[in-house]
C-alpha positions in Angstrom: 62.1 -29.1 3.5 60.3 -29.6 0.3 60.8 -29.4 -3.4 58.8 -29.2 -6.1 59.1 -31.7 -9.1 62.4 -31.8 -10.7 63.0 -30.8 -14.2 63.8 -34.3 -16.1 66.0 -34.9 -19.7 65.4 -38.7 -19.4 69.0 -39.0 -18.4 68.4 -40.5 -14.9 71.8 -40.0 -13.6 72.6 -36.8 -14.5 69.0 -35.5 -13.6 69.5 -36.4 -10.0 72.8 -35.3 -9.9 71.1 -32.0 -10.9 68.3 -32.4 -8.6 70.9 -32.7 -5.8 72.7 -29.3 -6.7 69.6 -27.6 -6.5 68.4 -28.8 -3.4 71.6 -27.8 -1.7 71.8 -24.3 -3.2 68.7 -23.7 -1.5 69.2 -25.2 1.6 72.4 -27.1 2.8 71.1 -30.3 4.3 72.3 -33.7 5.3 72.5 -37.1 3.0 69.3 -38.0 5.1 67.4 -35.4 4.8 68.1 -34.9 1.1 67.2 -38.4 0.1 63.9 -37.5 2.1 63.3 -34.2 0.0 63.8 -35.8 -3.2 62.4 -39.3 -3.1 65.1 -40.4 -3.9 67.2 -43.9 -1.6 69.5 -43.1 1.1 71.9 -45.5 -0.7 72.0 -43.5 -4.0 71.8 -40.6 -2.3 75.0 -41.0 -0.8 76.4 -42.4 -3.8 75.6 -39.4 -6.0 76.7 -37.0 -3.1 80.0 -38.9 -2.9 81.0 -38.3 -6.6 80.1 -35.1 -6.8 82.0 -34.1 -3.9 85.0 -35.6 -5.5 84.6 -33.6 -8.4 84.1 -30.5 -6.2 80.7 -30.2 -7.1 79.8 -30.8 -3.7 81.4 -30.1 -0.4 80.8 -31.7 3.5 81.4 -29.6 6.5 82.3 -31.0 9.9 78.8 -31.4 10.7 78.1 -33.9 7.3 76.1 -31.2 5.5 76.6 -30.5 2.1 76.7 -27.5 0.3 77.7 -26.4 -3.3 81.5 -27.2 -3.8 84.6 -24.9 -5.1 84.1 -25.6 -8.3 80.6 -23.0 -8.4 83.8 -20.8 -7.1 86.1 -20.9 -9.6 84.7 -17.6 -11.9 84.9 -15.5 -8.5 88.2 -16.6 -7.9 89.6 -15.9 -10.9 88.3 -12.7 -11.3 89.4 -11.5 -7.7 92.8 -13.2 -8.8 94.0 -11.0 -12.1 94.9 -7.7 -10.7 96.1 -9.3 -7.4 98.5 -11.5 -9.7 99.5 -8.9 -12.3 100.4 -6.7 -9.3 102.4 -9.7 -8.1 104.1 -10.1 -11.4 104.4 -6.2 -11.6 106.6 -6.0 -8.0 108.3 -10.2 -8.5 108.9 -9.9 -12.2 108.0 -13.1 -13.0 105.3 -15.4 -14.0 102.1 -15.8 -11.8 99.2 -18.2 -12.1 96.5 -19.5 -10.6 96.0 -23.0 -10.2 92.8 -25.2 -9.2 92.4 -28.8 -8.5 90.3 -31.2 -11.8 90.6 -34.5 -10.7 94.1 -36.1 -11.0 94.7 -32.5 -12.7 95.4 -29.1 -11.8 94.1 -26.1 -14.6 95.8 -23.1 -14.7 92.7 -20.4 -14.2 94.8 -16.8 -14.6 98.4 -16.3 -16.2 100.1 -13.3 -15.9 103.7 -13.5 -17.4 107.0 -12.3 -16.3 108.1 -9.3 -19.1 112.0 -11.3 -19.0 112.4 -12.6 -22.1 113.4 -16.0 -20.2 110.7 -16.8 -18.3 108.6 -19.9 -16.9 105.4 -19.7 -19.0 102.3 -21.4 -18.7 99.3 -20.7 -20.7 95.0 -20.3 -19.7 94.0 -24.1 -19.7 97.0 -25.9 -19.4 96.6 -29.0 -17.4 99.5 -30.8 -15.3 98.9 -34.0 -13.4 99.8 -33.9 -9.7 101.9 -33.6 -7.8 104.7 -32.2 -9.3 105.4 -28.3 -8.8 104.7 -26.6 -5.7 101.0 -25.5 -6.8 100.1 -29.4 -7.2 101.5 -29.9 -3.8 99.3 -27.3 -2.1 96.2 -28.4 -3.5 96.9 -31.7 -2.7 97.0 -30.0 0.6 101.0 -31.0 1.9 102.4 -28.3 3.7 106.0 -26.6 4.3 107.9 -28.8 6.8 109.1 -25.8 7.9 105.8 -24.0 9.1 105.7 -21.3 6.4 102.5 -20.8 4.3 104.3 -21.2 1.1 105.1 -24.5 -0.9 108.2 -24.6 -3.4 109.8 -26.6 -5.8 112.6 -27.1 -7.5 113.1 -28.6 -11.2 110.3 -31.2 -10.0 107.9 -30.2 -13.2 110.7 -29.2 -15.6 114.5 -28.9 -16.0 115.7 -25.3 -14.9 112.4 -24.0 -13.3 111.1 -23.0 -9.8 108.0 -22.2 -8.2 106.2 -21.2 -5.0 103.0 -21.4 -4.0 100.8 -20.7 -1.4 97.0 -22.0 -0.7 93.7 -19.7 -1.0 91.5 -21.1 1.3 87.4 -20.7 1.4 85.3 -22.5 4.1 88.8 -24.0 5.0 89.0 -25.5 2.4 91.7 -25.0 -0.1 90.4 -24.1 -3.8 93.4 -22.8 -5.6 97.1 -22.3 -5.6 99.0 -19.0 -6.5 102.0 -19.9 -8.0 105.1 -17.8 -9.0 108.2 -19.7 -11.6 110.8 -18.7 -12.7 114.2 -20.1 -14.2 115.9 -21.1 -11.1 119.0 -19.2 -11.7 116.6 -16.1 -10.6 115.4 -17.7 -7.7 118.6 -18.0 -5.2 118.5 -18.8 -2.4 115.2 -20.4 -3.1 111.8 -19.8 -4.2 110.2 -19.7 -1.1 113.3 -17.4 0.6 113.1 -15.2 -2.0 109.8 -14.7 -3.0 107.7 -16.9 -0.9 106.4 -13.6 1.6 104.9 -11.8 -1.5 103.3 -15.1 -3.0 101.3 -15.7 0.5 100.4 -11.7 0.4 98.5 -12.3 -2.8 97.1 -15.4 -2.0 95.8 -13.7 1.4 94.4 -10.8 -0.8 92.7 -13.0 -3.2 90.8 -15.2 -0.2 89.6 -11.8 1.8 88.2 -10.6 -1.5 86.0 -13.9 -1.8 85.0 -14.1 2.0 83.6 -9.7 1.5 
């Protein structure tokens, strides 16, 4: 494959980092091969590659090519998310979100909250370092000991609160978390027992809507 010149700032770094992006967009491709289409080392090549992937700007499939990461995702999935979670909050009646993975980080996306004047709240934007809660632990990808497609938690982010979450997936990979909390005094005989079902329903609704 072949490219035509790249569009250059003067900010080397950042410019090839770009250059990458597009290449892949157009065509996923190997570290090879896209050092090759761009001129650029194999050495950096792989270097740049590397970084973005960690900030999910890039992702590698079992074969080692790369294409454009979950974070090009993150519009879709929160748009396919807010009437799957208000529904959610609408039948649990308690507060949903949608969680996705920034570095050390997670970043609430959606946030529907529970009409209880008690409630676990979290706004649009807030960001939690990992792991605790049961949405850091899925997208840290841990799973249920117990085989069940939900994670939960209890008091692990803050005194008297709960959660469950459950992983949506695309390519196989996990991008997000939805999450339900509550106070745990609403959540016998746990998170996952009582709510856990409904939590990985929504989460399943939300990844079929992204892979139509």
């Amino acid at each position: 494959m072949t490219v035509s010149e790249p569009f250059t700032t003067g900010v080397g770094v950042l410019d090839r980092s770009v250059a990458i992006l597009d290449c892949v967009e157009r065509q996923p491709m190997g570290t090879s091969e896209l050092a090759r289409a761009l001129g650029l080392t194999v050495s950096t090549t792989h270097r740049l590659a590397t970084a973005l992937v960690a900030h999910g700007l890039l992702r590698r499939d079992t074969a080692g090519y790369l294409h454009l990461g979950s974070r090009f995702a993150t519009s879709a999935v929160a748009e396919a998310a807010r009437p799957v979670l208000a529904e959610l909050c609408a039948v649990c009646g308690e507060s949903v979100q949608l969680w996705v993975r920034r570095a050390d980080h997670r970043l609430c996306v959606v946030s529907v909250e529970s009409p209880e004047e008690l409630r676990a709240s979290q706004q649009v934007g807030t960001l939690q370092p990992f792991p605790h809660g049961s949405s850091g632990q899925v997208l840290l990808g841990e799973r249920n000991p117990d085989g069940y497609d939900w994670v939960e938690s209890m008091q692990a982010r803050a005194p008297g609160v709960g959660s469950v979450s459950a992983p949506v997936r695309l390519h196989g990979d996990t991008i997000a978390a939805v999450c339900l909390s509550a106070p745990i005094q609403r959540l016998n005989p746990s998170p996952g027992r009582r709510f856990g079902a409904q939590v990985v329903a929504a989460a399943a609704r939300i990844q079929a809507a992204l892979d139509n």
